[in-house]
C-alpha positions as CSV (number, residue, x, y, z in Angstrom):
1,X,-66.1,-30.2,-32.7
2,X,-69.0,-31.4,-34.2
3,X,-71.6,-33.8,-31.9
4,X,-70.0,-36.4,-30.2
5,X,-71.3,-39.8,-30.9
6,X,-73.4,-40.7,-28.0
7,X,-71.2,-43.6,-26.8
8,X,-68.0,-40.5,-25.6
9,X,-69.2,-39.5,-21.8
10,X,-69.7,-36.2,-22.5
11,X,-69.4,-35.9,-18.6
12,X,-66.2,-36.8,-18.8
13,X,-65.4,-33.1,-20.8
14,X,-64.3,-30.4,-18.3
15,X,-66.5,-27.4,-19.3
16,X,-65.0,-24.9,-18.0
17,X,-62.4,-25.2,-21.5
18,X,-63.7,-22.4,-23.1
19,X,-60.5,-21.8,-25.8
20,X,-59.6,-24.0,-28.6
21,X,-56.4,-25.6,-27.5
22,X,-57.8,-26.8,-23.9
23,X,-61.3,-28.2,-25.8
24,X,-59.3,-30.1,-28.1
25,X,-57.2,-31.6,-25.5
26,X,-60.6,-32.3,-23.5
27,X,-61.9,-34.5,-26.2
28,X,-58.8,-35.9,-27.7
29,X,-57.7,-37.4,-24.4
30,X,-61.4,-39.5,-25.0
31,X,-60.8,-41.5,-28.1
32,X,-58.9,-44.4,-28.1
33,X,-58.2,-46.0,-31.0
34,X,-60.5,-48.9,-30.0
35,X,-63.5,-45.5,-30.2
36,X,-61.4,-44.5,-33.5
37,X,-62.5,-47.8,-35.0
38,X,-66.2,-48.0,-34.2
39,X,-66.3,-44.1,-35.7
40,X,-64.5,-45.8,-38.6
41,X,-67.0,-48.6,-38.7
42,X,-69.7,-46.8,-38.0
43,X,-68.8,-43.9,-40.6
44,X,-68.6,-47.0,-42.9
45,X,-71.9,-48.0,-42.3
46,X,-73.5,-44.7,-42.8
47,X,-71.7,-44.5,-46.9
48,X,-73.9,-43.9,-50.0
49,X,-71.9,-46.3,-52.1
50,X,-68.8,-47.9,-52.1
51,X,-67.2,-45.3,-54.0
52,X,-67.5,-43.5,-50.4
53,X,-66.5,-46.0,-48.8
54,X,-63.4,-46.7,-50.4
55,X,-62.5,-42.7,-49.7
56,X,-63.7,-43.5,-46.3
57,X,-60.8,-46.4,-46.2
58,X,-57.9,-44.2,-47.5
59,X,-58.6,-41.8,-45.0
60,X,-58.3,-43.8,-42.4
61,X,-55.5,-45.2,-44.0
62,X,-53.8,-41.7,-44.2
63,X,-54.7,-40.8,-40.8
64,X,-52.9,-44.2,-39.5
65,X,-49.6,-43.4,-41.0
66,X,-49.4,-39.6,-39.9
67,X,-50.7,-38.5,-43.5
68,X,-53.4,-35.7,-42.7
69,X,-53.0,-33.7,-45.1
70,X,-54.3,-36.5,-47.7
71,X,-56.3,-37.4,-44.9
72,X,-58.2,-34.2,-44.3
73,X,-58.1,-33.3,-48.3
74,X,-60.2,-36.7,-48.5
75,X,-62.6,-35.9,-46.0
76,X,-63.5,-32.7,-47.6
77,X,-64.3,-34.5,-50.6
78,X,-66.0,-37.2,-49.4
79,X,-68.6,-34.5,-47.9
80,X,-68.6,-32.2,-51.3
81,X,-69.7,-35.4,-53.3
82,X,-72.4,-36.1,-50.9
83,X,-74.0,-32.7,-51.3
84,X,-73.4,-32.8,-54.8
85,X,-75.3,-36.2,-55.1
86,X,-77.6,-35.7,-53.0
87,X,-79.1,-32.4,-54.6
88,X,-81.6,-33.4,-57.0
89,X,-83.5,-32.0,-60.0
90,X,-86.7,-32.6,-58.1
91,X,-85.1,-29.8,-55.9
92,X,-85.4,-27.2,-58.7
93,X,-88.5,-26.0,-57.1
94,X,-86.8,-25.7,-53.5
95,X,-86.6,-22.2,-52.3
96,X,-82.6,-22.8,-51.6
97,X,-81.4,-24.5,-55.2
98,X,-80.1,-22.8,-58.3
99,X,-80.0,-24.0,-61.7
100,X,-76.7,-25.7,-60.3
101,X,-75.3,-28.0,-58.7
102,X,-74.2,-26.2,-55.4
103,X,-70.8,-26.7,-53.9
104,X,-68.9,-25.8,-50.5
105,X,-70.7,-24.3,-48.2
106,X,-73.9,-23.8,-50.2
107,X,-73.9,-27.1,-50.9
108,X,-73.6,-28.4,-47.7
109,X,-76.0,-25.9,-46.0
110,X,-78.6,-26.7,-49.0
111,X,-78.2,-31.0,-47.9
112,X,-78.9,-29.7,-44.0
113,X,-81.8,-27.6,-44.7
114,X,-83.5,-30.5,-46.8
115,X,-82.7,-32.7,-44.1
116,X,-84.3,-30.4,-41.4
117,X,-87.5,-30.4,-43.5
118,X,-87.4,-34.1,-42.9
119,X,-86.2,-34.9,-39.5
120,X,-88.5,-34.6,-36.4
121,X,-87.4,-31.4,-34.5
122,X,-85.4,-33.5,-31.7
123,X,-82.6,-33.0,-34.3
124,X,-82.6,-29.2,-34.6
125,X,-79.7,-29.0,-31.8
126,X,-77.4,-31.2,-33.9
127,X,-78.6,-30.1,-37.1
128,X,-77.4,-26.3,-36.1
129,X,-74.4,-27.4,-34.5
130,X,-73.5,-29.1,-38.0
131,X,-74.3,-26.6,-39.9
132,X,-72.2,-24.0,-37.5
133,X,-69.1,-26.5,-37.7
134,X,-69.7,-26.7,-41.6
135,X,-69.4,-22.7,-41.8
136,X,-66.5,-22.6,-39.9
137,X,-64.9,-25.8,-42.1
138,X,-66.0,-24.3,-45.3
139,X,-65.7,-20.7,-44.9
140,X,-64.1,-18.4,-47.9
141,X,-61.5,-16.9,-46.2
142,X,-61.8,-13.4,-47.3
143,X,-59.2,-13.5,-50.2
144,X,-57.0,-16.1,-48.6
145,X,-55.7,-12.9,-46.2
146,X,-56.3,-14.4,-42.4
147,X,-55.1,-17.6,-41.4
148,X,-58.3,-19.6,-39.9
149,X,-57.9,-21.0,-36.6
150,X,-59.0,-24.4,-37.6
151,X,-58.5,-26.3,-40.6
152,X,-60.7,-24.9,-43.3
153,X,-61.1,-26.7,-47.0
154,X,-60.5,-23.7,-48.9
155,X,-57.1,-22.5,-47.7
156,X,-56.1,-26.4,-47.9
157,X,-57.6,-26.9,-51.0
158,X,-55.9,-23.8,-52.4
159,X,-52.5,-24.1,-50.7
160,X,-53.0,-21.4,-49.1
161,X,-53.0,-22.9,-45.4
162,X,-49.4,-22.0,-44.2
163,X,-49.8,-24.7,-41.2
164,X,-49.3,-28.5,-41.0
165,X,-52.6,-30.4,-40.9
166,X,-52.5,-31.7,-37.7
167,X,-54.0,-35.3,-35.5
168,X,-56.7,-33.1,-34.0
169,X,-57.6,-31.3,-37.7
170,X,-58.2,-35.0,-38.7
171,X,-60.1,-35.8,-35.9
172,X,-62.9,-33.2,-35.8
173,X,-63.4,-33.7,-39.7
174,X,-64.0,-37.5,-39.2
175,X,-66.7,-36.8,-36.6
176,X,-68.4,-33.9,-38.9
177,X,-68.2,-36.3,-42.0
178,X,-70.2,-39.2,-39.8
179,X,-72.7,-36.8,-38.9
180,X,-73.1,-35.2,-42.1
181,X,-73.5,-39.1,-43.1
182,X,-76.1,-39.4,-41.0
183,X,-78.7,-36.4,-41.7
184,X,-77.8,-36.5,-45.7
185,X,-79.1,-40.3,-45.4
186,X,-82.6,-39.0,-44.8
187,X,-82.2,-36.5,-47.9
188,X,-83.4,-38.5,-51.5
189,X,-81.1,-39.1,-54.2
């Protein structure tokens, strides 16, 4: 899971879950739909344009009637054309950018970097923990040969994921895109 926004009790989350099926029940059993719809709102708040927004919408949309798939397919895309916007030709001289356009993972981790040069070091915890949540969301998959253990763009992308997106899946990407939302803000267009 990516950060928690700050109004979830993280008290509330029993810490002794250490494996994935007993942390996702932790946090699950926290959001209510009335939570669901400030994250929506919030998430809303935080879009570059309204092109976003709109993709923003039809996730939620999807999400509501059981779609996840769609939904998490959107949410992916929604963060790829925020890194792609937001990396510049001013960043040509940046130690991390190409000649390219960056996508995936490098673009993501290039958008997180940037905004780490920016933000005051009180965001370094969240910034990592983004950025860990990102690898493990955006990873190759090493030829498409092991099945990840949480949803991953590429195998979805690819059709290569041989498991139903599920309620949870959907869940953890709306939390990562509002926080990638929120650092990539700070990161010039």
């Amino acid at each position: 899971w990516s950060v928690l926004c700050d109004d979830i009790n993280l008290a509330e989350i029993d810490n002794s879950a250490f494996n994935e099926e007993s942390a996702d029940d932790c946090v699950l059993r926290l959001i209510s739909p009335d939570y669901l719809n400030c994250l929506k709102n919030k998430t809303l708040a935080e879009a570059i344009d309204i092109f976003c927004k709109n993709d923003i919408e039809e996730a939620y949309s999807d999400f509501k009637y059981h779609r996840y798939k769609s939904c998490a397919l959107l949410i992916f895309s929604i963060i790829e054309g925020i890194s792609i916007k937001k990396q510049i030709p001013s960043q040509k001289n940046h130690p991390k950018q190409v000649e390219k356009r960056k996508t995936g993972y490098s673009g993501v981790d290039l958008v997180i970097y940037v905004a780490g040069e920016i933000l005051s070091a009180k965001w370094y915890p969240r910034l990592l923990n983004l950025q860990e949540v990102m690898k493990l969301f955006f990873s190759q998959g090493k030829d498409f040969n092991v099945q990840p253990s949480q949803i991953n763009r590429h195998f979805l992308a690819h059709g290569m994921l041989l498991r139903d997106v599920t309620r949870a899946d959907c869940l953890k990407l709306f939390f990562l895109v509002y926080h990638y939302m929120c650092f990539s803000k700070d990161v010039p267009e």
